[in-house]
Every structure is written in C-alpha cells, then in structure tokens.
C-alpha positions, -999 to +999 in steps of 0.1 A: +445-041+161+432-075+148+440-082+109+416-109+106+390-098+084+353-091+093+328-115+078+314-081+058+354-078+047+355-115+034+319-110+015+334-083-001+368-101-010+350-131-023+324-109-043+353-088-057+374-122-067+342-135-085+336-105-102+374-097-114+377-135-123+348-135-145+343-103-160+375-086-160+410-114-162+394-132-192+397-100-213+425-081-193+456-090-222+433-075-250+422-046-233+462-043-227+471-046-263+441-020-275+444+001-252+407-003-244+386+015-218+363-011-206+331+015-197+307-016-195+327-033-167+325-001-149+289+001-150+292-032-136+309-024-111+288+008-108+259-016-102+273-040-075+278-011-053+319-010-059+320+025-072+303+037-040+320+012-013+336+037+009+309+063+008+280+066+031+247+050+023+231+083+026+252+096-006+242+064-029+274+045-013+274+014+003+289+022+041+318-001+037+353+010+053+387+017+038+398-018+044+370-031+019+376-008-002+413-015-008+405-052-009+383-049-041+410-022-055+438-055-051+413-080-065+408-060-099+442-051-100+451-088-102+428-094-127+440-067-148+465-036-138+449-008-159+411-017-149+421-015-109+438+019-113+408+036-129+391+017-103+411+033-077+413+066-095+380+068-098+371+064-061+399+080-047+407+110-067+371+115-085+348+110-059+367+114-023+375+146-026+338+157-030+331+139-001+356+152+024+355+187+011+323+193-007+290+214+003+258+193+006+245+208-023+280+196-042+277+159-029+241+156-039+249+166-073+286+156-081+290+125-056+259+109-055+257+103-095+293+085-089+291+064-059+257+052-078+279+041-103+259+070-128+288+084-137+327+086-135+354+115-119+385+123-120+412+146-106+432+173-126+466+179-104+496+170-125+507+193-155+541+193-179+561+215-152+543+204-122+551+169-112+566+165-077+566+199-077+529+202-075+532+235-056+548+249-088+511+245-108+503+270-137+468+265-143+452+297-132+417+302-124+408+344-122+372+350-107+353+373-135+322+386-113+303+347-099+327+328-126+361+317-121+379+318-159+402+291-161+436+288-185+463+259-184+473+224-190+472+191-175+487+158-186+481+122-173+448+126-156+432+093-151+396+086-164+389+125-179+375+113-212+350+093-199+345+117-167+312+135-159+337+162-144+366+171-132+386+184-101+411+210-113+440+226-092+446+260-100+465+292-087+441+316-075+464+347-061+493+350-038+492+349+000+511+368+022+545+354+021+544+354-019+531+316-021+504+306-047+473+301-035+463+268-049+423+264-054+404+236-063+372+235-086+347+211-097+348+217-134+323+200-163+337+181-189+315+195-212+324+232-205+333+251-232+370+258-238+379+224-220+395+200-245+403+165-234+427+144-255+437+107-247+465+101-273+488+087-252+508+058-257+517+040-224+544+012-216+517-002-193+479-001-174+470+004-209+436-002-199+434+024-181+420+060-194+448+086-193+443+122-206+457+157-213+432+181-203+436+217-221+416+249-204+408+284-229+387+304-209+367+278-193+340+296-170+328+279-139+306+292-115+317+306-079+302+278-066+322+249-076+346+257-060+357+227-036+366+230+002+385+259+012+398+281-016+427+295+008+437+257+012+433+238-024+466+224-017+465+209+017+429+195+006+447+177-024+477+165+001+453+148+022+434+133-010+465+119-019+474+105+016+443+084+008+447+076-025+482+062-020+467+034+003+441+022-028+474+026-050+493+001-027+470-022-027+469-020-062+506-029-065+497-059-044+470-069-063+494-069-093+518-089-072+503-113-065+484-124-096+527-121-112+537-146-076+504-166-087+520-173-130+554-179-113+542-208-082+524-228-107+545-222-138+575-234-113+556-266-106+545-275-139+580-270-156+603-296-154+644-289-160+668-317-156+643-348-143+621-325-117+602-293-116+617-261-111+597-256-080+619-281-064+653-264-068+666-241-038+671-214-060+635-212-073+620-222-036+638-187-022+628-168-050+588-177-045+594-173-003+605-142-008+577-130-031+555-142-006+569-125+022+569-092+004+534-097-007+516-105+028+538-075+040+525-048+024+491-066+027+494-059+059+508-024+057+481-014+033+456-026+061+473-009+087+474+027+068+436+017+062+422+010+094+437+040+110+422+061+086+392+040+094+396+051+127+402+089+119+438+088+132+470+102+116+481+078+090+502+100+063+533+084+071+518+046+070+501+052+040+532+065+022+552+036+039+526+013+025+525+030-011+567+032-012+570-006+005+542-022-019+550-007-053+586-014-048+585-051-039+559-050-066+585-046-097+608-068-079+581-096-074+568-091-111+606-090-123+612-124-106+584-138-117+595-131-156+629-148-144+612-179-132+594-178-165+624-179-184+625-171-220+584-176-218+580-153-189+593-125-215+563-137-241+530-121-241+511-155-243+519-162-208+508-129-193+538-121-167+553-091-189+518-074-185+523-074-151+559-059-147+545-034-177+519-022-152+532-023-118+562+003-129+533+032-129+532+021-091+567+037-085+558+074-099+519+076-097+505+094-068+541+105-057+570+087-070+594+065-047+618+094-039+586+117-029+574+089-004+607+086+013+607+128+015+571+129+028+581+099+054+614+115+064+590+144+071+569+129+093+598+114+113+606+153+118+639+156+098 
C-alpha cells in the first residue's frame, strides 16, 4: 500500500485546514471556556459536504473514502478538540450506522437529512452501569403490538441535544444461552417520554455536546428498528471498530496542533543566551513528538484503507485508537513542559490540548479495552 495521498485526499486536507484555520481555531479557547456548542460551524461544515464525506453520493454524501474522512476529523481536531469529536461523533456514531445497517426506506429518511448537513445524529450506547461492560446494558425496549416501549438511561452521549435522533441500544429478551439480546432503534428526539439533559461539567472537549438521555415509556414504531434485532450488539461492535479510527485521528489532530505551540514556542524562547530549541534536551523532546505523531498518522491510514478496501481491520483500528491517544497525552504533556510555567496558562493554549486529548484514552473503549480487544484478535 502506497501512503502518499491522492490529489482528491490533498484537496480535501487543504480545504479542511482552510476551513478549521478560519472558522473554527480563532474561536476554539472560548468555546472551551463556555462550553459552547458551535451549531453554525456545523452547518458549515454541513454545507461544504464534510458531514456527508464518507457516504455515497446517492445518499446526499460526497463519495470520499475513509482516509478523507479521517483527515478532515485530524484537521478540526487541531483547530479545536471538542468541535472534531462531535465532528467525528457525528459521522461515525450518528450517521454510519444507518448506513451500514439501515433499510432504504431508513437511509432516505434518517441518513440523507445528515450527510446533507440538514441535521445532526448521535448514538445512545453507554449508561451509568454499562461502560466497558456494554453487554451489561439496562435500557429495555418491550414491543407493545407495532411499538417497542422503551425505559432506561444513558449518560455521555455526544451531540443528543442538538440531535434530529438517536440510536439507542437496548435489551430486547434473552437468547438461548440466557444472554441479552441487545437491539438497536432509531429513536426521535422529540418522542414523548425522551428527556435529554446536557448539564455536564467536563475537564475537557468542552465544546463538544455531551448528554444524559432519560427514556419513560418512549414508543417507537416496529420499524425503526436498525439492522438485525437478534444482533444489536455485534452491529454496534463493528460501528465502533470504525469509529475508533475517526477517534485516532482525532488524538492526532490534537497532537499535533500541542507539537505545533511547543516547536515554535522552543524557538522563540531564549534561556541562558540561545533558544530553548537549541538545547539537546528540548531537541529530543520535539523528535520524539514527531515520531509519535507521523506514527499513528500512519496507523490511522492503515486501519482506514483497509476498511477502504473491505478487509478485516478491527485489530489495526484498535492499534491505531490505543497507539494515537496514548502518545497523544504524552505529546500534549510535553508540550506543557516545554512551555514551562506559561505552557500551564490558558493564554497560550497548550493546557486546552492536554484537557482534551485525555477523553481520547476512555472514549470509544478506553486503553485497557483496546489492548483486550487486540489481545483478542491475536487469539489469546
């Protein structure tokens, strides 16, 4: 496989850069300290094609590959953190789904609205005692003649206030061996008995929208039901597969605007007669940022372009998720250090950074899940 980008891949990448640069890094630290949803810059984005970029043309998308798409998620992610993961979120949890599982009928009227840019998804998986354990889910969802009747909690979903729907996970009956059947359904935000609150108060990707989503009865026709309902949770396994490739990217996109701060801060400060950038110390610290950086660059290709080419590529993508969000912190950490005293100031922008990339190390299965799901795939 060759990793030099296509000419399409470079439009994109310079398109994306333009876009973030402009519309999105000038206003990234207040969004951060207000914890502001920035809706316009989504309809933006909505417009330029980037909600739709991996979807076919055919659904309102724009036919680009998975390689495209998690270039634009690392350019907004270096522009701002929180605006890149409800980027990713958005694409990969709100609208994918429909796309690999849906009926026609459910793609012309849930997942063409979104990859327009019309209108925003999001997916309802994690709850208070369901984390890792997303097997051990307690939302249930009883079918009452054509309607399933929904009861349950979720907590952190990404996007749900501003969501034209949502994909819920819940336990349907038992299967032979006394397992839960897990379901998933395409449920309306505006449903009645579905409450969505967004009180949270996060350490980081504060621009980001993050939600607890309550269920009292909530009635949704049989027909919104998504994919399989015998096999809701090996539907949502492979959703994540793909999502944890727009979340590595993410973490490099995060990286490298923190590695960006440090190399130029390290050549503008001057300790004892020279610039930092000069001393050995400093000089191994920014080599091995880079290193790291390109690295997972090139693993978060890699986990894309075989799903690209409809291969297996659970393990790379959790190698590439695990790998990037990891060096991540450390990169972001270092870059503080380099910083000094000022990296640990708002006004320079390099706490933001190690504020957001942390979310990298538990969102969309945490560290210790990636190495379980890898050791997995290497047949242990």
């Amino acid at each position: 496989m060759d990793f030099s980008l296509t000419k399409e891949q470079q439009m994109i990448k310079e398109m994306v850069r333009d876009f973030a640069e402009k519309e999105i890094a000038p206003y990234a630290a207040k969004w951060d300290e207000e914890a502001h949803f920035p809706l316009d810059v989504f309809r933006k984005m909505g417009e330029l094609g980037l909600l739709g970029l991996p979807f076919p043309e055919e659904y309102g998308g724009a036919g680009g590959d998975t390689i495209s798409y998690a270039i634009a998620v690392e350019e907004i992610g270096r522009a701002c953190g929180g605006t890149g993961l409800s980027y990713a979120a958005a694409v990969s949890l709100g609208a994918s789904p429909i796309y690999y599982f849906g009926t026609e009928e459910q793609k012309q009227k849930w997942l063409v609205p979104m990859a327009k840019g019309e209108t925003l998804g999001a997916f309802g998986l994690t709850e208070p005692n369901a984390g890792s354990d997303a097997g051990g889910t307690r939302t249930t969802a009883v079918l009452d003649g054509d309607e399933y009747v929904i009861n349950g909690e979720k907590c952190w979903i990404t996007n749900a206030q501003y969501a034209r729907q949502v994909i819920v996970t819940a336990v349907t009956g038992k299967d032979a061996r006394g397992k839960n059947i897990i379901t998933a359904l395409i449920v309306p935000t505006d449903s009645p008995g579905f409450t969505i609150r967004s009180n949270y108060d996060k350490m980081g990707v504060r621009a980001s929208n993050t939600c607890e989503l309550v269920f009292e009865n909530v009635r949704v026709p049989k027909e919104n039901v998504l994919g399989d309902p015998q096999k809701g949770f090996k539907q949502f396994l492979y959703t994540l597969d793909g999502g944890r490739i727009s979340i590595a990217a993410l973490a490099v996109g995060i990286a490298q605007a923190a590695f960006e701060k440090a190399l130029q801060y390290a050549k503008e400060r001057v300790q004892f007669g020279q610039p930092i950038s000069k001393f050995q110390a400093i000089q191994f610290k920014l080599a091995d940022m880079a290193m790291g950086i390109e690295l997972a660059r090139n693993m978060v290709y890699k986990a894309a372009w075989l799903k690209d080419k409809g291969k297996p590529f659970t393990k790379e993508a959790s190698f590439a998720k695990l790998f990037a969000s990891e060096m991540g912190f450390r990169v972001c950490n270092q870059a503080i250090q380099i910083h000094g005293g000022y990296g640990y100031m708002k006004e320079y922008g390099v706490e933001r950074h190690l504020r957001d990339i942390k979310l990298m190390e538990i969102g969309e299965g945490t560290s210790e899940i990636q190495r379980l799901v890898i050791a997995r795939q290497l047949g242990c």
